[in-house]
Every structure is written in structure tokens, then in C-alpha cells.
Backbone as a ProteinNet text record, in pm:
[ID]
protein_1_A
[PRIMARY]
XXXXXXXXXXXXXXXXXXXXXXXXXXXXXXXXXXXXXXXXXXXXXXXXXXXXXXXXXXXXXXXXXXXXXXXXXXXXXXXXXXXXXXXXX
[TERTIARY]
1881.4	1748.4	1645.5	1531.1	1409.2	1365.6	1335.5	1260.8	1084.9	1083.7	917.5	823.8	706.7	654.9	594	525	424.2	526.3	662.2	717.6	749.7	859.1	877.2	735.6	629.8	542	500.1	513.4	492.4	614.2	714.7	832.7	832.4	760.9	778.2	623.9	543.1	439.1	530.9	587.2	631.5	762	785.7	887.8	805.4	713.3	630.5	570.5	504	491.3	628.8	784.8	863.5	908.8	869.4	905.1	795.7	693.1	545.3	518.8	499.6	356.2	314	138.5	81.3	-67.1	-162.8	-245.1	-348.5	-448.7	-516.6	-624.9	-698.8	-820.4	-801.1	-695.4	-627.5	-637.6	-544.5	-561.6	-673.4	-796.4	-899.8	-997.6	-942.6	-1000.6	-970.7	-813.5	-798.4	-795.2	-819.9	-884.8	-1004.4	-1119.5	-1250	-1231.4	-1196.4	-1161.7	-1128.2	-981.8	-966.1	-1007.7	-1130.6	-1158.2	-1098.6	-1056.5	-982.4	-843	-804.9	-684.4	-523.6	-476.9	-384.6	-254.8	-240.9	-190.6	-239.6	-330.3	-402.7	-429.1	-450.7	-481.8	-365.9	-214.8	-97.6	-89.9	-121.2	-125.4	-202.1	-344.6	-437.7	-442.4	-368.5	-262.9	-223	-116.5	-40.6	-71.5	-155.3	-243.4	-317.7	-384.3	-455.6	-371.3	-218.1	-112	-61.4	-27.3	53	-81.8	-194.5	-269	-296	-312.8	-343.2	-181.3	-27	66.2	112.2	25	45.1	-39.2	-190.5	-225.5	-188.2	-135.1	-80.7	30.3	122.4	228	185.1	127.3	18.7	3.7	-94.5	-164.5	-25.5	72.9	232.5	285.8	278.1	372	277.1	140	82.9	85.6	99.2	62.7	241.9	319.8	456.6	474.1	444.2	426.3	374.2	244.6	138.2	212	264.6	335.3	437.5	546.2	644.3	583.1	507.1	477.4	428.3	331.7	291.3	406	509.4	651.4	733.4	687	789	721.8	559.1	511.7	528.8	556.3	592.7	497.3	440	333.8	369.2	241.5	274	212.1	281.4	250.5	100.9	48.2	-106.3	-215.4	-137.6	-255.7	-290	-400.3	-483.2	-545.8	-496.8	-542	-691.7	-767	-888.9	-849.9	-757	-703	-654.8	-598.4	-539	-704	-788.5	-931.1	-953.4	-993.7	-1038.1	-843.3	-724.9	-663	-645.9	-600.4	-543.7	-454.7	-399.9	-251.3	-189.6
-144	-103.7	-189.1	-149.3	-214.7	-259.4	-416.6	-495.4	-525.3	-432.7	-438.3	-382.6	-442.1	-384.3	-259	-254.6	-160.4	-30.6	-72.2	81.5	133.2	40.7	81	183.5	121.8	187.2	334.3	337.4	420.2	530.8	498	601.8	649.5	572.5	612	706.6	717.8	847.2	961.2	924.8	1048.8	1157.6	1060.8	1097.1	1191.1	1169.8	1247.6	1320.1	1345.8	1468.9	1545.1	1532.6	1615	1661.9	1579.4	1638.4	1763.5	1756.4	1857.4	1808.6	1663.5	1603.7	1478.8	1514.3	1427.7	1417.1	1325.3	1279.6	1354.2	1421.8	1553.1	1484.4	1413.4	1288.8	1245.1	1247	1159.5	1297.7	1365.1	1503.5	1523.6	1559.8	1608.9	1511.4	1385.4	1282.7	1330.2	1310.9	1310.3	1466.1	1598.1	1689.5	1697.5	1653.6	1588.5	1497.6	1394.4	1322	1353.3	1459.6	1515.5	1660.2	1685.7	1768.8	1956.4	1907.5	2025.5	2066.1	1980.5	2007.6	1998.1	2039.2	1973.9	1891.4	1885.2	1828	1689.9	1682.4	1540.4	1524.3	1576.6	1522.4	1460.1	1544.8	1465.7	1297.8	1300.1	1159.3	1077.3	1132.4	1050.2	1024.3	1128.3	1122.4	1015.4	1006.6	900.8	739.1	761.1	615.7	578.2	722.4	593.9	624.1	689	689	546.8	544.2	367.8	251.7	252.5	165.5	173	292	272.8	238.4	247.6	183.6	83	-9.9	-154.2	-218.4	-129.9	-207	-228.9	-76.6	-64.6	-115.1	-140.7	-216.8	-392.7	-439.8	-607.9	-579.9	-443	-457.5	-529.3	-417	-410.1	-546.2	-639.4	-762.5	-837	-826.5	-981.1	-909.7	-845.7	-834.1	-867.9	-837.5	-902.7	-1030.9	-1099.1	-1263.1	-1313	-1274	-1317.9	-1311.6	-1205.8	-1159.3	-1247.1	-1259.9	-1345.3	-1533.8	-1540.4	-1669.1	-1675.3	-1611.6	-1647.1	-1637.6	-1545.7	-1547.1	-1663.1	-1739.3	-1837.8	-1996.1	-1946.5	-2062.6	-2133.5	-2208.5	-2272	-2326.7	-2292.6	-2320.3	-2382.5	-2526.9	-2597.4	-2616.6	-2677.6	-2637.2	-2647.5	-2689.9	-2757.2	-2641.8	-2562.8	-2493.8	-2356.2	-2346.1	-2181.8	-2083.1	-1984.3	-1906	-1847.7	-1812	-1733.5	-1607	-1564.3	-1442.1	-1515	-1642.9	-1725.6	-1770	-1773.5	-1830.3	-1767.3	-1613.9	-1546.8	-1559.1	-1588.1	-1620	-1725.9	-1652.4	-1838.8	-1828.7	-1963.6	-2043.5	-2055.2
1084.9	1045.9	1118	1151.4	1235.6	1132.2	1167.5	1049.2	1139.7	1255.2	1270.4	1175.8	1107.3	1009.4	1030.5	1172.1	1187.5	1219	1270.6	1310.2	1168.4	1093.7	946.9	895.5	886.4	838.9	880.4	1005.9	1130.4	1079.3	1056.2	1036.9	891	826.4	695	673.2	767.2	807.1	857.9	948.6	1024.5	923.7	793.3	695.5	637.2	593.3	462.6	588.6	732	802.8	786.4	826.1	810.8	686.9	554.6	443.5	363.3	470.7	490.1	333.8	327.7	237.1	299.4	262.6	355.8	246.1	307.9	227.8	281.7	179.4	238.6	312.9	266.1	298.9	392.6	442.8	591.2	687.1	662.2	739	775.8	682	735.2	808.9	751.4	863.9	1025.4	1016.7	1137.1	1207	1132.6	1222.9	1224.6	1166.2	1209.5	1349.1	1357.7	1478	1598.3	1577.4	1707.7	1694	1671.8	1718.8	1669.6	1525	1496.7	1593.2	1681.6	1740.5	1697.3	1635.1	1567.1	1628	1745.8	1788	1794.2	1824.4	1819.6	1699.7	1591.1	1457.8	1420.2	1456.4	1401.1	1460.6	1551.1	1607.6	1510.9	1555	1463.3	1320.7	1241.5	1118.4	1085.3	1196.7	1209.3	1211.2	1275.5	1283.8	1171.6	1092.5	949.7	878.8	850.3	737.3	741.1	883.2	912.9	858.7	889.9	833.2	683.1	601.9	488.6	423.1	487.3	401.8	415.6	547.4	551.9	450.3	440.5	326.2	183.2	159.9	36.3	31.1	109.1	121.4	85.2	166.9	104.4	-28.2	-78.6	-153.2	-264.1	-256	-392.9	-373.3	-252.5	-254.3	-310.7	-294.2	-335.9	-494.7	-526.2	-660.5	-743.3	-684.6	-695.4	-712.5	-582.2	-565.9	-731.5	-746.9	-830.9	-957.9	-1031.8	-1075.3	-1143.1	-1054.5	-1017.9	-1025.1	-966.5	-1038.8	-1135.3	-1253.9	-1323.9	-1448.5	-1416.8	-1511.5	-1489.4	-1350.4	-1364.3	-1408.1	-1421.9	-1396.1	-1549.7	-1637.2	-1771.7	-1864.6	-1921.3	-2037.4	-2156	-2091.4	-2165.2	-2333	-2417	-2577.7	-2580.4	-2525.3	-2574.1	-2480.9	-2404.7	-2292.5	-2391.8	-2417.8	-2443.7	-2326.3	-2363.6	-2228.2	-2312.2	-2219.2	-2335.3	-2382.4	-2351.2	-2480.2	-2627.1	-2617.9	-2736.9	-2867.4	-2757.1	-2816.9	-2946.6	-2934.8	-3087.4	-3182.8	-3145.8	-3262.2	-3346.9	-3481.5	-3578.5	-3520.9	-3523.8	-3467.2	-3588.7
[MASK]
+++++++++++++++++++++++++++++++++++++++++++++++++++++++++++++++++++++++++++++++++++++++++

């Protein structure tokens, strides 16, 4: 398997073009762009599908990471979070 990010991403566009679903907002972006051509729109498709699932891809790990540490991070007896504030103890 290719562990390059941008092709991964890149192939995992060209998956959802052959499984004929695609993001409509993107589409009409990119036949605005090229010109109503569809040949060139698939390209240009292609190019903001791969950018908007690198971001969304960041977006799912840092929120993992974050996630993941705050389950591992250990609280200690004496710390209040401000959700603890309005309870009795």
C-alpha cells in the first residue's frame, strides 16, 4: 500500500468518482472553473476532493490525538474542572 498522503487522498477521490458519489459543491465548483467541460472538471474535481480530505483527514486525527490525551491524562483528587463548579461534592 502507498503510504504517500497526498496520493492516498488522491485515490480515495478517484474511489467515490468510480463508485459515481461525489460532493455536489465540489462538482459545480469545478464545472464553473473549467468552463463547464467535463473533462476538465473531473480533474479539477479531483484537486479540491484531495484537498478538502487532507483537511478533513487533520481535521479527525487532531481531534483523536486530543481525545486520546485527555483520557490518558490523570486527574488529580484536588483539580475542578468548571463543569464540577455549579456541583455539591
Amino acid at each position: 500500500m502507498n503510504s504517500d498522503p497526498s496520493k492516498i487522498t488522491e485515490d480515495m477521490a478517484w474511489q467515490e468518482i468510480r463508485q459515481g458519489t461525489y460532493r455536489v459543491d465540489l462538482w459545480e465548483q469545478a464545472l464553473r472553473q473549467s468552463s463547464h467541460d467535463t473533462a476538465m472538471a473531473r480533474e479539477t474535481y479531483i484537486r479540491l476532493r484531495t484537498q478538502t480530505l487532507r483537511q478533513d483527514v487533520g481535521r479527525l486525527l487532531a481531534g483523536h490525538i486530543r481525545q486520546a490525551l485527555a483520557d490518558d491524562a490523570p486527574r488529580r483528587a484536588d483539580f475542578k474542572s468548571a463543569r464540577d463548579l455549579g456541583r455539591q461534592s
